[in-house]
C-alpha positions as CSV (number, residue, x, y, z in Angstrom):
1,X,0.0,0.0,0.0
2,X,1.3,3.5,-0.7
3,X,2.8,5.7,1.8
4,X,0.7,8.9,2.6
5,X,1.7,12.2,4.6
6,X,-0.7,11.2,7.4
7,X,0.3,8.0,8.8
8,X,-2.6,5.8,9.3
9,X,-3.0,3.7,12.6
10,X,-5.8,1.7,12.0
11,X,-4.9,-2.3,11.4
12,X,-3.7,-2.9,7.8
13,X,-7.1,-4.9,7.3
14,X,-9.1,-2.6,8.0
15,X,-7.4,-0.1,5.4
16,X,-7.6,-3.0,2.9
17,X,-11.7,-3.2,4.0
18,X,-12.1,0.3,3.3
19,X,-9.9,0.5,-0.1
20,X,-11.7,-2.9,-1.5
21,X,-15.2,-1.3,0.1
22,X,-14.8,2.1,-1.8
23,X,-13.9,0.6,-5.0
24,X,-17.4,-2.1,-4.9
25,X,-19.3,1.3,-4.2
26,X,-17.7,3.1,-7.5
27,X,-19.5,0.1,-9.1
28,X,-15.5,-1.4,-10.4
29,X,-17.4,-4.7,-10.4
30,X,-21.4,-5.0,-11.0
31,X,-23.3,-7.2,-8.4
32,X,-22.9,-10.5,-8.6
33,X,-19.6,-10.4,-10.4
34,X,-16.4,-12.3,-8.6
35,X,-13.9,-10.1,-7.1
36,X,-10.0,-11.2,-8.1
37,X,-8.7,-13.9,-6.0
38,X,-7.3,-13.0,-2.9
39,X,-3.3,-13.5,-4.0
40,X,-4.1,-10.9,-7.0
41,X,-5.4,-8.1,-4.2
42,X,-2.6,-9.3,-2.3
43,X,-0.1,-8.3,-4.9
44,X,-2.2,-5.1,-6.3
45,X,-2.3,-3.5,-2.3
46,X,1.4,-5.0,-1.3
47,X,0.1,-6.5,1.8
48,X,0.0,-10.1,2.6
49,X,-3.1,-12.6,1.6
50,X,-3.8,-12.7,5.0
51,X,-4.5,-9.6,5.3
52,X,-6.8,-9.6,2.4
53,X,-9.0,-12.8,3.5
54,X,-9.6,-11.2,6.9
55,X,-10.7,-7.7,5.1
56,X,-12.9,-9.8,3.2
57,X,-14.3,-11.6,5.6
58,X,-15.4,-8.0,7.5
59,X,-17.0,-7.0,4.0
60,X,-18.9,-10.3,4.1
61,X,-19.9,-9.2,7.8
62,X,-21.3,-6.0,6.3
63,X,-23.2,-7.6,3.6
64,X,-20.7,-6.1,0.7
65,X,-19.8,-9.1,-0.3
66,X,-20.9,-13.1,-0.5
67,X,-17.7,-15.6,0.4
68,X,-18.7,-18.8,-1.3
69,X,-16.6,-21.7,-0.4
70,X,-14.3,-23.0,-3.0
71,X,-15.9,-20.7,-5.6
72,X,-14.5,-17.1,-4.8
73,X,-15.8,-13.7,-3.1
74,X,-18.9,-12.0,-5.3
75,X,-21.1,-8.3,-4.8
76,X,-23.6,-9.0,-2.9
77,X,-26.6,-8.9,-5.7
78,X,-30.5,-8.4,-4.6
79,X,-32.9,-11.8,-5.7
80,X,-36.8,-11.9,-5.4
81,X,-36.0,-13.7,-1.8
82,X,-33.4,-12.1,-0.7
83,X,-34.9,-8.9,-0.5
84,X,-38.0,-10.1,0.9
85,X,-36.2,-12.2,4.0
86,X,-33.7,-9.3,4.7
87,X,-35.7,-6.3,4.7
88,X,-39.6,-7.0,5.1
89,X,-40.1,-7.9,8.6
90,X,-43.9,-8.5,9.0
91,X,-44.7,-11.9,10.5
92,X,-48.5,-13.9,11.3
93,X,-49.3,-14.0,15.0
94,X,-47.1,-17.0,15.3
95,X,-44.3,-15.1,14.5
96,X,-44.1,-17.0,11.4
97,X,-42.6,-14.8,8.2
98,X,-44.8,-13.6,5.3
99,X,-44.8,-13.5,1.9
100,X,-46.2,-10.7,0.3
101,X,-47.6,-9.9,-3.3
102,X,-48.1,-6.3,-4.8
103,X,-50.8,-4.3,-6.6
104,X,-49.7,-1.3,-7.6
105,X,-52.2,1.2,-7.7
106,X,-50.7,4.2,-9.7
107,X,-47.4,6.0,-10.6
108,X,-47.5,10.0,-10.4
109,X,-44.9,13.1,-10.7
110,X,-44.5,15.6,-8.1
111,X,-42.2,18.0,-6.5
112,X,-40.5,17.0,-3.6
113,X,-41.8,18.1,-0.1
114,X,-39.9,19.3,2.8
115,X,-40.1,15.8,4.2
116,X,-38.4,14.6,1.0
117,X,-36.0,16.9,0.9
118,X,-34.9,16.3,4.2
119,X,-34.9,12.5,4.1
120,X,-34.0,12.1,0.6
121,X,-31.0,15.3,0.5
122,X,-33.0,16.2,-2.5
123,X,-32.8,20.3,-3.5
124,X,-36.1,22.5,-3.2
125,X,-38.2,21.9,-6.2
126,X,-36.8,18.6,-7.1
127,X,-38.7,16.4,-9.1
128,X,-39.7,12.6,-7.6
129,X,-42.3,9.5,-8.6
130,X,-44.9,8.4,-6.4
131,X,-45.3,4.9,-6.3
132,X,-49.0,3.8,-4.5
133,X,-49.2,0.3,-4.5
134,X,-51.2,-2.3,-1.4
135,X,-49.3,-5.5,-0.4
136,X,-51.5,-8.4,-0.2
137,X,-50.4,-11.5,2.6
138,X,-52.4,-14.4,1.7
139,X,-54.5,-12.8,-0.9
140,X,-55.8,-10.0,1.9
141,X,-54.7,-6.5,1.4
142,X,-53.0,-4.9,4.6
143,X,-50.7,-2.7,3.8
144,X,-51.3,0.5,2.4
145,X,-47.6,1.9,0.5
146,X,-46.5,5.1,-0.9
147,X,-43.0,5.2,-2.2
148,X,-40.8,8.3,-2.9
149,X,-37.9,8.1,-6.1
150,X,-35.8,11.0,-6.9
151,X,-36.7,11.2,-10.6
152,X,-33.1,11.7,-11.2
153,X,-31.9,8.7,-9.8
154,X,-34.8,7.0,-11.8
155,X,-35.6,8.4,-14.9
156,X,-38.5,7.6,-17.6
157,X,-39.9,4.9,-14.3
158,X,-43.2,5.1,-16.6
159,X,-42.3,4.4,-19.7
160,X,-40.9,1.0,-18.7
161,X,-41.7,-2.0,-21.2
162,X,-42.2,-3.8,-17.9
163,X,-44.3,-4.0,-14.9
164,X,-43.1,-3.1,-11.8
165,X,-42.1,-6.5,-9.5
166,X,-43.3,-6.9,-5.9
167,X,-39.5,-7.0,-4.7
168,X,-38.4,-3.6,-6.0
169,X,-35.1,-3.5,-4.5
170,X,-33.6,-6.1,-7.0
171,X,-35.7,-4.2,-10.0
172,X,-33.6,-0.8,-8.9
173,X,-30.2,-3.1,-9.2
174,X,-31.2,-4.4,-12.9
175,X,-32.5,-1.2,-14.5
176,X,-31.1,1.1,-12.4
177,X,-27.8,-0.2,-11.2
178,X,-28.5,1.4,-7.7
179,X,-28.4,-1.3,-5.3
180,X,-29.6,-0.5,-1.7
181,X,-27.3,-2.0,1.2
182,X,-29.2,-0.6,4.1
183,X,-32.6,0.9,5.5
184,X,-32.9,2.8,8.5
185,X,-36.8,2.3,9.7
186,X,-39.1,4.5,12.2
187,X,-42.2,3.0,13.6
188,X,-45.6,4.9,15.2
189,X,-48.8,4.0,15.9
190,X,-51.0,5.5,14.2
191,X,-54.7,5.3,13.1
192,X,-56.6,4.5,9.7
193,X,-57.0,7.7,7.5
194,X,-59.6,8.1,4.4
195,X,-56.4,6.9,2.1
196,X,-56.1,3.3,4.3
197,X,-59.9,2.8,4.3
198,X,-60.2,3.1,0.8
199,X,-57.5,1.0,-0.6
200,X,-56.9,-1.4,2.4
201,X,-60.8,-1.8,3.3
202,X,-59.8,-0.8,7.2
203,X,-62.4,1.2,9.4
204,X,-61.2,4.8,9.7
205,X,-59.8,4.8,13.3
206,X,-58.9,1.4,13.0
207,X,-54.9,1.2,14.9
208,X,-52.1,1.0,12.4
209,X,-48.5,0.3,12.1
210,X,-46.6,3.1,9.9
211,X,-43.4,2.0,8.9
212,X,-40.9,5.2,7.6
213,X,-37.9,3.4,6.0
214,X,-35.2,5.5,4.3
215,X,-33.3,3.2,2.0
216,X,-29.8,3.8,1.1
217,X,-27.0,2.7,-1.2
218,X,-23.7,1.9,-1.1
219,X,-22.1,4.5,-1.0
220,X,-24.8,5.2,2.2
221,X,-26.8,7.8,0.2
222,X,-30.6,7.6,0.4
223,X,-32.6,6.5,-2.7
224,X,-35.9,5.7,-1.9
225,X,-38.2,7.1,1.2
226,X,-41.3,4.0,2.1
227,X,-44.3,4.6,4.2
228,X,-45.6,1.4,4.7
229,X,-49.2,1.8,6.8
230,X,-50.2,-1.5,8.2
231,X,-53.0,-3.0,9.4
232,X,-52.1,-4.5,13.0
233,X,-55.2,-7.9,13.3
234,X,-53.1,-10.8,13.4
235,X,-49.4,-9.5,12.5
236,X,-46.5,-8.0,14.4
237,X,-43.4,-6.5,13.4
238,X,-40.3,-8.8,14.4
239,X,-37.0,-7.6,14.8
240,X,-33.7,-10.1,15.4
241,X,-31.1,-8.4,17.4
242,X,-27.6,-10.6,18.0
């Protein structure tokens, strides 16, 4: 690695971690695509291939990266189930996990409010999609959705040859090349407004879950802003914490 006028004290891995790191979120390899074999970073960073296996290994912790034994480190890539099981969190009263299927009720321009410009660092006047859609969990709707895009970031969204999926996340990473890494969520109670009974068929009144996730790339920049309003009868919201 190359000398610099402000010596750095960190372990050598975790310099490695954050050199390897920056370069997955400049997109130098697309998700899903092998990164060279440890002896190769090795040689390219001047440090040994021990070094390199353990700064993969804290990638892999982070969700970066996918080690797969005997085949070779990959960029972590969003599938249909993969998305679901990581970041949708609903389960039965049983605490069992949920499927859910989509219905997308309409797609809409707008300008963005002060709510998305603060959660999205989008500029005054900027231009976003509204995405309205219900999820349906075992064929009953119970989750009312409205989902906020910077129109930059996704451009010509309705004017796609294709229907929007129910797991959008790994749609963004196909078209879009934006992958989201994480999601930082705020829960309240709330209760049913005119928009829930109407698309949800919940008494006004009724007790809700709203669910405000901010989702974020790589590169930790937010991407997409989700209000997920949910009907409480028979589900929870579960949370694994190691």
């Amino acid at each position: 690695m190359k000398a610099t006028s402000n010596p750095d004290f960190r372990p050598l891995y975790v310099q490695v971690m954050e050199i390897i790191s920056k370069r997955i979120e400049k997109g130098e390899w697309s998700p899903g695509e092998a990164l060279p074999a440890e002896p190769k970073f090795a040689e390219q960073l001047g440090v040994s291939q021990g070094t390199v296996r353990k700064a993969l290994d804290g990638i892999a912790r982070n969700k970066l990266v996918v080690r797969r034994q005997g085949r070779g480190t990959f960029v972590t890539e969003h599938t249909p189930d993969q998305s679901l099981f990581r970041f949708f969190r609903i389960v039965d009263g049983l605490g069992r996990p949920i499927i859910p299927q989509s219905r997308m009720l309409r797609i809409s321009r707008g300008r963005a409010t002060i709510l998305h410009q603060r959660l999205l660092n989008l500029k005054k006047g900027a231009r976003i999609w509204k995405l309205e859609r219900v999820r349906l969990l075992k064929r009953r709707p119970v989750i009312n959705e409205l989902i906020i895009l910077p129109c930059d970031l996704f451009p010509d969204l309705d004017r796609l040859d294709e229907a929007l999926p129910n797991t959008l996340y790994e749609f963004y990473q196909r078209q879009y090349g934006i992958s989201v890494h994480q999601a930082q969520e705020t829960l309240r109670a709330v209760e049913a407004e005119p928009t829930d009974t109407r698309n949800i068929m919940i008494k006004r009144g009724s007790p809700m879950i709203e669910i405000r996730r901010v989702a974020k790339n790589l590169a930790g920049e937010p991407v997409e802003l989700r209000i997920s309003r949910i009907q409480t009868k028979g589900l929870a919201y579960q949370v694994n914490l190691t």
